[in-house]
C-alpha positions as CSV (number, residue, x, y, z in Angstrom):
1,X,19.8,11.3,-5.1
2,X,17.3,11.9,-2.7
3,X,14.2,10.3,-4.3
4,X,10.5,10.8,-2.4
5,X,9.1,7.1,-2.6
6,X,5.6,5.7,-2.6
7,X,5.9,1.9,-3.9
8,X,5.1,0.9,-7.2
9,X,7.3,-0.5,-10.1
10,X,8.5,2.3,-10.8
11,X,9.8,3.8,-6.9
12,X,13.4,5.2,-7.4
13,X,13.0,6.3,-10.9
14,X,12.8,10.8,-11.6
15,X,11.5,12.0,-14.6
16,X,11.7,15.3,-15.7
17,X,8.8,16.3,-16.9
18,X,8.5,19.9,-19.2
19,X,5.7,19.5,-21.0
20,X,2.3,21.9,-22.0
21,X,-1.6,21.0,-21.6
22,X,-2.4,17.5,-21.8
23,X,-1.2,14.8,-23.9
24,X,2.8,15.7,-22.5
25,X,1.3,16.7,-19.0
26,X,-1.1,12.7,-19.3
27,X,2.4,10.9,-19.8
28,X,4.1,11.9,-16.9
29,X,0.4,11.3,-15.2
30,X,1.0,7.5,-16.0
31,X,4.7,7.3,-14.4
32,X,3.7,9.1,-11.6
33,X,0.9,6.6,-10.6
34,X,3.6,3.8,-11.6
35,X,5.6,5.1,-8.8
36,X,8.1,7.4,-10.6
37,X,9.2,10.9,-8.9
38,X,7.8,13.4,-11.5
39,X,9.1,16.6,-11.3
40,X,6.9,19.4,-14.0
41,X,8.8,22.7,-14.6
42,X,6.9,25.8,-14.7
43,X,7.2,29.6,-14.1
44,X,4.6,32.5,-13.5
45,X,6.0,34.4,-16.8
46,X,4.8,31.1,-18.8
47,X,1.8,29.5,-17.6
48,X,0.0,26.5,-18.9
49,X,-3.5,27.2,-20.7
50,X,-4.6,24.5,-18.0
51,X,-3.5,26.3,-15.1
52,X,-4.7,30.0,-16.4
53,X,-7.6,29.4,-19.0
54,X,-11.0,30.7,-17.4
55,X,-9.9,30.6,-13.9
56,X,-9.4,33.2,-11.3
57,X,-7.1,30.6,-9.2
58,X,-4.6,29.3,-10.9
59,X,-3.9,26.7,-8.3
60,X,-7.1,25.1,-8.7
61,X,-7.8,25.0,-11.9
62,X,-9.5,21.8,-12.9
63,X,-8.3,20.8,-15.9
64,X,-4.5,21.3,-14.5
65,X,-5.4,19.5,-11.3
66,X,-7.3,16.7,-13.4
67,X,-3.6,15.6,-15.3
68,X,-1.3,16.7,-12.7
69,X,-1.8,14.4,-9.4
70,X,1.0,13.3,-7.8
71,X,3.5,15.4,-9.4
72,X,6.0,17.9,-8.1
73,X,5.8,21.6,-9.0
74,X,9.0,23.7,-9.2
75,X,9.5,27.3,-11.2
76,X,12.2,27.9,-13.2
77,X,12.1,30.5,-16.2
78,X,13.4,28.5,-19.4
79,X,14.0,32.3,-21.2
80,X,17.0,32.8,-19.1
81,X,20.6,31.4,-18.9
82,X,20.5,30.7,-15.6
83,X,17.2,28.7,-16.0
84,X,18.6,27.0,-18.8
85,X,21.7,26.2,-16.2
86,X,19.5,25.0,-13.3
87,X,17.0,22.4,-16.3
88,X,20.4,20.8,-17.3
89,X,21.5,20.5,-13.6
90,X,18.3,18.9,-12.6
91,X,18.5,16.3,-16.1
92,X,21.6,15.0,-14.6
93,X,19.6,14.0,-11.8
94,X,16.7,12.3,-13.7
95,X,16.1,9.0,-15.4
96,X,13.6,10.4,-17.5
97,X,12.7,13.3,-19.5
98,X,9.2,14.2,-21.4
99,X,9.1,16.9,-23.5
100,X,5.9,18.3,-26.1
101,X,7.2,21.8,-26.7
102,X,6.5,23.4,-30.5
103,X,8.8,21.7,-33.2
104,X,12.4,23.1,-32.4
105,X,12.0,24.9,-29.3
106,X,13.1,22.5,-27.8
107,X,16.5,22.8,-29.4
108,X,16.5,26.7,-29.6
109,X,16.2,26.6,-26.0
110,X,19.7,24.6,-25.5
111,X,17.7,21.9,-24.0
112,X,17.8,19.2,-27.0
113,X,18.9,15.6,-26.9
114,X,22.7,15.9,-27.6
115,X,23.0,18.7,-25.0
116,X,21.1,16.3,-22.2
117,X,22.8,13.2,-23.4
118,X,26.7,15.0,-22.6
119,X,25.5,16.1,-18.9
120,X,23.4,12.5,-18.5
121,X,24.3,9.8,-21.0
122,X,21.7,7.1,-19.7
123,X,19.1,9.9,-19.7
124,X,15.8,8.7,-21.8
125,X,14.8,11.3,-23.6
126,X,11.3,11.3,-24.7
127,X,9.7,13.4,-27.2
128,X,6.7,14.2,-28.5
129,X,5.3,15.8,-31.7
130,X,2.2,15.6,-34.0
131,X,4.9,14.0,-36.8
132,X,7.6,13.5,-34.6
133,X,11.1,14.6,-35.3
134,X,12.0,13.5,-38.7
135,X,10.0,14.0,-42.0
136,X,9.0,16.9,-44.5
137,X,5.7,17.4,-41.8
138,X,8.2,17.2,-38.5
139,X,7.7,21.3,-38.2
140,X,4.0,21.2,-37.8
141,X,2.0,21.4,-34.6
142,X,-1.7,20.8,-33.7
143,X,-3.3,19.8,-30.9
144,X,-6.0,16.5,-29.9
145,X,-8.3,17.3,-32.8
146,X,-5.4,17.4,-35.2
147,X,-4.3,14.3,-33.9
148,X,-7.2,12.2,-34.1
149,X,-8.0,13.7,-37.6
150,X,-4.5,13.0,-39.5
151,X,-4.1,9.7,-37.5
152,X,-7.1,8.8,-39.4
153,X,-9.7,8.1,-36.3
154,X,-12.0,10.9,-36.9
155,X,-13.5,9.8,-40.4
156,X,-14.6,6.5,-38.9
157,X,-16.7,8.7,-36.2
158,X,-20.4,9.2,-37.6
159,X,-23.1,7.2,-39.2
160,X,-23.5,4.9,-41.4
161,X,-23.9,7.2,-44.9
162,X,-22.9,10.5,-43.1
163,X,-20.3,12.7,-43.1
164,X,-17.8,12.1,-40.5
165,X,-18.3,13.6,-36.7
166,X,-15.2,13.5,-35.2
167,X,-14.3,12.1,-31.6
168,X,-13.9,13.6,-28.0
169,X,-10.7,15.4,-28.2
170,X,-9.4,14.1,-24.9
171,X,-9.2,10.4,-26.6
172,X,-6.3,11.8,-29.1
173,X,-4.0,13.1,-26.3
174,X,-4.8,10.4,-23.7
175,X,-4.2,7.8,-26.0
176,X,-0.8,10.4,-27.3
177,X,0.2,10.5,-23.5
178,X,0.0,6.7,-22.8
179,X,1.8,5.7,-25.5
180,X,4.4,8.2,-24.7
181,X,4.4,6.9,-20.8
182,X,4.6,3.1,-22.2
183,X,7.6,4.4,-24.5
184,X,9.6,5.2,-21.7
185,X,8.9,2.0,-19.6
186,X,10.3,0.0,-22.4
187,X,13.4,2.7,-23.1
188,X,14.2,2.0,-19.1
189,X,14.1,-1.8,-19.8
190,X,16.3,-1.5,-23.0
191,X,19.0,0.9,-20.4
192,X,18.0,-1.9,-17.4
193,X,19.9,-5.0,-20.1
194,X,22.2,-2.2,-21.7
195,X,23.5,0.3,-19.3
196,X,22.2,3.1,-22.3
197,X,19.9,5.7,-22.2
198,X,18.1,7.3,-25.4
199,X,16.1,9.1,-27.7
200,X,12.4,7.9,-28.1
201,X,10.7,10.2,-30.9
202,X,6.9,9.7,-30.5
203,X,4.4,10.9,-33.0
204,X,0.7,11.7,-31.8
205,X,-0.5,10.8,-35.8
206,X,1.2,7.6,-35.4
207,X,-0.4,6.5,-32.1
208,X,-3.5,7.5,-33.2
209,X,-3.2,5.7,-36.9
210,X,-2.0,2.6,-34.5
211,X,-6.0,2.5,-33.6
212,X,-7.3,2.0,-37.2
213,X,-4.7,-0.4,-38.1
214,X,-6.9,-3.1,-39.8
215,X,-8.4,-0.1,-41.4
216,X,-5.6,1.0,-42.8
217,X,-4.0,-2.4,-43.9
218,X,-7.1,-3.0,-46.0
219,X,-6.6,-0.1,-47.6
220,X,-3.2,-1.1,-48.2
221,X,-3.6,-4.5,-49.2
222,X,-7.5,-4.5,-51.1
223,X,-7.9,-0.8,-51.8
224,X,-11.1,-0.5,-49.8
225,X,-11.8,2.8,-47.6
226,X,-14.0,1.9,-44.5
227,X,-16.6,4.5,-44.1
228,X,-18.4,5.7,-41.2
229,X,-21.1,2.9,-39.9
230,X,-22.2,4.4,-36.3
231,X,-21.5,1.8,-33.6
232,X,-21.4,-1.3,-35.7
233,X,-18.7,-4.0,-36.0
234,X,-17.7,-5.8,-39.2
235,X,-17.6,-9.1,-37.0
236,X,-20.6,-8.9,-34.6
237,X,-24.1,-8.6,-34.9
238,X,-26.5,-7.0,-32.8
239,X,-23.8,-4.3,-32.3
240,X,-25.1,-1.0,-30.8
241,X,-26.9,1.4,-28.8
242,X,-30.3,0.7,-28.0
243,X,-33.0,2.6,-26.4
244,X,-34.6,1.8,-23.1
245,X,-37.2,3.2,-20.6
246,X,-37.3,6.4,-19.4
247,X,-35.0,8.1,-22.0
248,X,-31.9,5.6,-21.0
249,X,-29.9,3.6,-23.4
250,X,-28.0,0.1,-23.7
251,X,-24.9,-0.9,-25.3
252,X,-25.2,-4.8,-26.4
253,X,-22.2,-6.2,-28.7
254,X,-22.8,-10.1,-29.5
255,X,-19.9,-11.2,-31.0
256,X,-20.7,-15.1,-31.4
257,X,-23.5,-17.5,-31.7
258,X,-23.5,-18.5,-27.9
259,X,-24.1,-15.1,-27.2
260,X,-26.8,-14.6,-29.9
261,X,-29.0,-17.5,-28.8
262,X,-28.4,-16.2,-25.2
263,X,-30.3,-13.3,-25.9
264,X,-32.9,-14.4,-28.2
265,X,-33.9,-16.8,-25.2
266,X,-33.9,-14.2,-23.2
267,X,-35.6,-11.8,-25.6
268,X,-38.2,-14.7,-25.7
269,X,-37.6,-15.2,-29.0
270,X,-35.5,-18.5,-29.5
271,X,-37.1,-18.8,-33.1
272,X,-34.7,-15.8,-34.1
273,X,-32.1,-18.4,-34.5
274,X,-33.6,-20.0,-37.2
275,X,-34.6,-17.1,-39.0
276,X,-33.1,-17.1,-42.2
277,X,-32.4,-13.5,-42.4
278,X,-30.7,-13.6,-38.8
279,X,-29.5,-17.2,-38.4
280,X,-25.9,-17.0,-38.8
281,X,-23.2,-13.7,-38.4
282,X,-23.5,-13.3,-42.4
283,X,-27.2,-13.3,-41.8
284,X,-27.5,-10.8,-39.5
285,X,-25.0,-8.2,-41.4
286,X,-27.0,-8.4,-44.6
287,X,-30.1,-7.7,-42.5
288,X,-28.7,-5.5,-40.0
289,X,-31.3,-2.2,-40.0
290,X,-34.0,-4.9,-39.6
291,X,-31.8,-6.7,-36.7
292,X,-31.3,-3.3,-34.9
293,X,-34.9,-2.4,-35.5
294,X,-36.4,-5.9,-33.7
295,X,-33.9,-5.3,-31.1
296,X,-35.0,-1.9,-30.5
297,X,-38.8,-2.6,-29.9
298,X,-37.7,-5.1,-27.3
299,X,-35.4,-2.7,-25.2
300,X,-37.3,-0.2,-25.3
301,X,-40.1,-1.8,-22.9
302,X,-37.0,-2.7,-20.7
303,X,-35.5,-1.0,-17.6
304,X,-31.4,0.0,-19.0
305,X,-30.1,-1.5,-15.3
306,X,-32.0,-4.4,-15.0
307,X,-31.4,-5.5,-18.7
308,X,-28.2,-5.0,-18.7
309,X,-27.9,-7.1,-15.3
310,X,-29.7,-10.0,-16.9
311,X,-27.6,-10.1,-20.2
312,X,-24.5,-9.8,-18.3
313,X,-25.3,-12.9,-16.5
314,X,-26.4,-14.3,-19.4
315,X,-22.9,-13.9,-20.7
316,X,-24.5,-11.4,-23.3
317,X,-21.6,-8.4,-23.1
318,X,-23.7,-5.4,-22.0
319,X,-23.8,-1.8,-20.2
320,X,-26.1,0.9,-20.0
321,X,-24.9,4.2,-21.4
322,X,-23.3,6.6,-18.4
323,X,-23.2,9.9,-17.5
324,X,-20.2,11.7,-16.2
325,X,-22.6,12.1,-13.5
326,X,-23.6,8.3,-13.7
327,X,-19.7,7.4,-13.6
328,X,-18.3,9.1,-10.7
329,X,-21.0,7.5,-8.6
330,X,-20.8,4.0,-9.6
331,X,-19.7,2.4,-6.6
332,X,-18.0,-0.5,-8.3
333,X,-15.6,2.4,-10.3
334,X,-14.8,3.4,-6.6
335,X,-14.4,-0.1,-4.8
336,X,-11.5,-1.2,-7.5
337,X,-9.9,2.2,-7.3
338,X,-10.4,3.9,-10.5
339,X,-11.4,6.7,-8.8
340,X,-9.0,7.7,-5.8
341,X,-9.1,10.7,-3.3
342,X,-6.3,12.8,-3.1
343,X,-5.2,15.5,-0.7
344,X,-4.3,19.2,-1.4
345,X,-1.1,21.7,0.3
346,X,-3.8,23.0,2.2
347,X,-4.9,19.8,3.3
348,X,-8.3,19.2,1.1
349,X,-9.3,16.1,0.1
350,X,-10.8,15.8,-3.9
351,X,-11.6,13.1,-6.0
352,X,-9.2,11.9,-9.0
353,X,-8.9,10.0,-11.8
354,X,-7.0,7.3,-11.0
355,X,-5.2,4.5,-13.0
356,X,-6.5,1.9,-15.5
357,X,-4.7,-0.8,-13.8
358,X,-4.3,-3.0,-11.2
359,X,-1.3,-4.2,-9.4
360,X,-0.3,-6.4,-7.0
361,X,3.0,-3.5,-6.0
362,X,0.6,-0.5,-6.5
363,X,2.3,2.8,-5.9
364,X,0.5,5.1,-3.0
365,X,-1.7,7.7,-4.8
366,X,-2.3,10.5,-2.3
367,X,-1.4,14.1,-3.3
368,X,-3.4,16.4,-5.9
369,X,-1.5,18.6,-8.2
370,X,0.6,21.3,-6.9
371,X,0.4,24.8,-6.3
372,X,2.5,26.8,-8.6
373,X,6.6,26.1,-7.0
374,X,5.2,23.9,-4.5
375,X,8.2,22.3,-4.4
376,X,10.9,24.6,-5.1
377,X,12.6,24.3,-1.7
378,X,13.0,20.1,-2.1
379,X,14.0,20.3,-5.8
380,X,16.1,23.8,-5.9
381,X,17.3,22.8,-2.4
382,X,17.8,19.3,-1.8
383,X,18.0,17.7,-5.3
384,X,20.0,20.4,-7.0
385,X,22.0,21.4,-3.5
386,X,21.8,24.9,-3.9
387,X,21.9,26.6,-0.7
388,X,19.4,28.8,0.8
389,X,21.2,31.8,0.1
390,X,21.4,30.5,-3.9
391,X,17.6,30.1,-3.8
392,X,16.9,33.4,-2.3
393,X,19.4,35.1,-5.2
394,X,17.7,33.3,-7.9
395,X,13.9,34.1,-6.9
396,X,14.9,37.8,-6.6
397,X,16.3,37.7,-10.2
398,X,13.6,36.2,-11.3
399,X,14.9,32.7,-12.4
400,X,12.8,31.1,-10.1
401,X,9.4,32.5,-10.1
């Protein structure tokens, strides 16, 4: 196999990657910035939502080129036969493959586990579902929102007495996507001491219930329901967002005593610490709206950036709160690479997301997403063998387009 390689931990590995919008499209993300050969199956006749939604080019879409860096593009039409033929040809010359189709289409399509497994037996299989494969809910479907609601995260989002907000949408299927991407690192370890591949069944309302476990264990064990209590934590106090000059606003999370008489002495206010109502942790929670409301007329005569320099260094955990705007230009986000510039076909430079991680063998991260078949040529051609001729036939009946 003729793998393209750019370092990383995981250089030599293919993954096959036939997946819709985000959270399927975020997992093979991960692997690619690991180092992994991702190769995403499209066709013209079935077009992501990401790649065609509001757009009047569907190569540069942003929502399609924000989860597809670093992958390669090839069209193949999964209605026909001969698609079908050329998926199952390219599985058997994969490590990997991710799939978040609708419950069962998978299976109607031919393209299910057993069928893979007989043309690649140390193929993982990953797949992804709002329930997952198995269960009296394993034919429903839903999307982020779903996710985060049935997995539970979404009634902890609001304030304290309120009715329940709900959370970013993106959170459900990143955190869906990286689970699934993790998944498959440990499946390749498991075939690295075994020699076997298999089937990893992921279920986007079980990653997201895996967030709330304490939550959900005290319900278990003590029959309490946690209820919505804005951005405070059952074992810290101060715990929230503050506001500062000029409309701005700080996050400050003290989550001992050292850090609690750090900021009273810087606050000025040392005698805090022998208040009764805010001496100890216990204290503090009993007295919290009075806590947040002292806290509050201090901040709010203070500059976000230079306070939350000077409670940093204090060893006070800090930040202000960011923009989008205020994140992409924070040159410390750039200088440790979470932000990465990558280079179109036609030869454009644009800014990425990068990854969350650091590592001492860091794969090269250097291409955007692809135009639509980008790579049809390399795959079609040189992975699958198929001769020009082949090619030609196949684009002209459609299979390829």
């Amino acid at each position: 196999m003729n793998i393209q390689t750019r370092g990383g931990p995981l250089q030599g590995i293919r993954v096959l990657e036939l997946t819709k919008v985000w959270a399927g499209p975020c997992a093979g993300k991960q692997l690619a910035f690991l180092g992994a050969e991702v190769i995403r199956v499209e066709s013209l006749g079935s077009l992501d939502v990401t790649r065609s939604y509001g757009v009047k080019d569907i190569n540069k879409a942003p929502g399609f080129m924000a989860v597809n860096p670093q992958k390669l593009s090839v069209q193949i039409d999964m209605k026909t036969e001969e698609g079908i033929a050329l998926i199952l040809e390219l599985a058997a010359q994969c490590d990997i493959l991710i799939e978040n189709l609708r419950p069962g289409a998978i299976d109607r399509l031919g393209l299910g586990y057993e069928r893979m497994k007989a043309v690649n037996p140390g193929l993982i299989y990953v797949s992804m579902g709002m329930y997952g494969n198995d269960g009296p809910l394993s034919y429903q479907t839903g999307y982020a929102p779903c996710f985060a609601a049935l997995g539970g995260v979404s009634y902890l989002v609001g304030q304290k007495s309120g009715a329940p907000q709900g959370m970013n949408v993106r959170y459900a299927d990143s955190t869906f996507g990286t689970a699934s991407a993790y998944a498959a690192t440990v499946a390749l370890l498991h075939r690295r001491a075994t020699g076997q591949g298999q089937f990893v069944d992921v279920s986007a309302v079980e990653c997201m219930s895996t967030m709330v476990g304490d939550v959900l264990m005290d319900y278990t064990l003590n029959q309490h329901i946690e209820e919505c209590d804005g951005n405070r934590h059952r074992e810290a106090a101060p715990h929230g967002v503050y506001p500062c000059k000029d409309g701005a606003w700080l996050s400050i999370a003290v989550m001992d005593e050292s850090q609690w008489q750090a900021l009273t002495r810087l606050m000025a206010q040392p005698e805090l610490t022998t208040n009764r109502r805010f001496a100890g942790l216990a204290d503090r929670k009993a007295h919290e709206d009075d806590l947040d409301r002292h806290i509050a007329a201090w901040t709010l005569t203070q500059d976000a950036d230079d306070l939350a320099g000077r409670l940093q260094q204090a060893g006070v955990p800090a930040a202000r709160s960011l923009s989008s705007l205020d994140l992409v230009a924070d040159s410390r986000l750039w200088a440790r690479g979470f932000y990465r510039h990558v280079e179109d076909a036609a030869g454009e430079s644009r800014p990425v997301v990068g990854p969350s991680w650091r590592m001492s063998r860091e794969a090269a991260i250097n291409t955007a997403a692809p135009r639509l078949g980008e790579h049809n040529d390399y795959i079609l051609g040189e992975v699958l063998g198929l001769s020009p001729q082949r090619r030609e036939a196949l684009a002209s009946a459609g299979v390829t387009r």
